[in-house]
C-alpha positions in Angstrom: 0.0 0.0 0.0 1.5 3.5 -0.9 0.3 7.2 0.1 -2.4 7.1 -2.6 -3.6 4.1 -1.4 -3.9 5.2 2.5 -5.1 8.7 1.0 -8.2 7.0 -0.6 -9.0 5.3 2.5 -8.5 8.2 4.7 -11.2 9.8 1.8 -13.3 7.1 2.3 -13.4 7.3 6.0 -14.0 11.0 5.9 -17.2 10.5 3.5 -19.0 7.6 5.0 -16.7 5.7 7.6 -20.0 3.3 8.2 -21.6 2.8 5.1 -21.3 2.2 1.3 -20.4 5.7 -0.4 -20.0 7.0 -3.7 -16.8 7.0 -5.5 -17.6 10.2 -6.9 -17.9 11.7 -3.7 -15.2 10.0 -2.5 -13.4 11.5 -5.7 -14.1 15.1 -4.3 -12.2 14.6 -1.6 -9.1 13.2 -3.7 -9.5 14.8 -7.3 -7.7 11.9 -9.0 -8.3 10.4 -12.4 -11.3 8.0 -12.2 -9.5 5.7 -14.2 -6.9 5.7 -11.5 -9.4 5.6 -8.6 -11.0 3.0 -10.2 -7.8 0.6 -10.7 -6.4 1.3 -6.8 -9.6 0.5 -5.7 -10.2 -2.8 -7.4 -6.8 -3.5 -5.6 -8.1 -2.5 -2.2 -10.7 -5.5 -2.8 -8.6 -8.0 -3.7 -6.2 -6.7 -0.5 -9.4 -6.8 1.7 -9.4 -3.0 2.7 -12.4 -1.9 0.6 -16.0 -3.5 -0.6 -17.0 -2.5 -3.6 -20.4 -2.9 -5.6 -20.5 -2.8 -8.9 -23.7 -2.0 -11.9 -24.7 -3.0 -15.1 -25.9 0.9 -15.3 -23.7 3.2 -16.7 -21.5 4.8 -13.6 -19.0 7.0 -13.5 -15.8 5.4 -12.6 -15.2 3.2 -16.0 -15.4 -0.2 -14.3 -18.8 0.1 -13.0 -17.7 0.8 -9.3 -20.8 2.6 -7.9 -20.5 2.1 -4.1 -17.1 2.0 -1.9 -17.0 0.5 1.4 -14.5 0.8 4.2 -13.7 -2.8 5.3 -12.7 -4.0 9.0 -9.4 -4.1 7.7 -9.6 -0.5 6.0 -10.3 1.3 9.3 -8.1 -0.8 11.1 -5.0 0.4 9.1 -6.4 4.2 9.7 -5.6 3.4 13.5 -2.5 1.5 13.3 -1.5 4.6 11.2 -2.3 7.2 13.2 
């Protein structure tokens, strides 16, 4: 995990700590590329820090993220961080 990493889940905390959140508002916070965003967080799934959900719909991050969710393991790094 690198700075961008931690930075998305600090975003992600400071949107919705408890429940599922919109990467576009989580994408206020960070004003990154959504292709970008997109990728890191697909990679935060696999590592278990993030839930995402995904839509048929059209969304706007490119690989039809269209909730983010801050995993056990996400808010547990926040601390161990701090």
């Amino acid at each position: 995990m690198d700075d961008i990493d931690f930075k998305i889940i600090e975003a992600i905390n400071t949107v919705s700590p408890k429940s599922f959140v919109s990467p576009v508002k989580v994408n206020e916070v960070l004003k990154l590329d959504a292709n970008q965003l997109g990728t890191r967080l697909m990679l935060l799934k696999k590592s278990g820090y993030v839930d995402i959900m995904t839509s048929e719909y059209p969304s706007s991050l490119p690989n039809a993220i269209s909730k983010v969710y801050l995993t056990e393991l996400g808010r547990k790094t926040l601390t161990d961080k701090k």
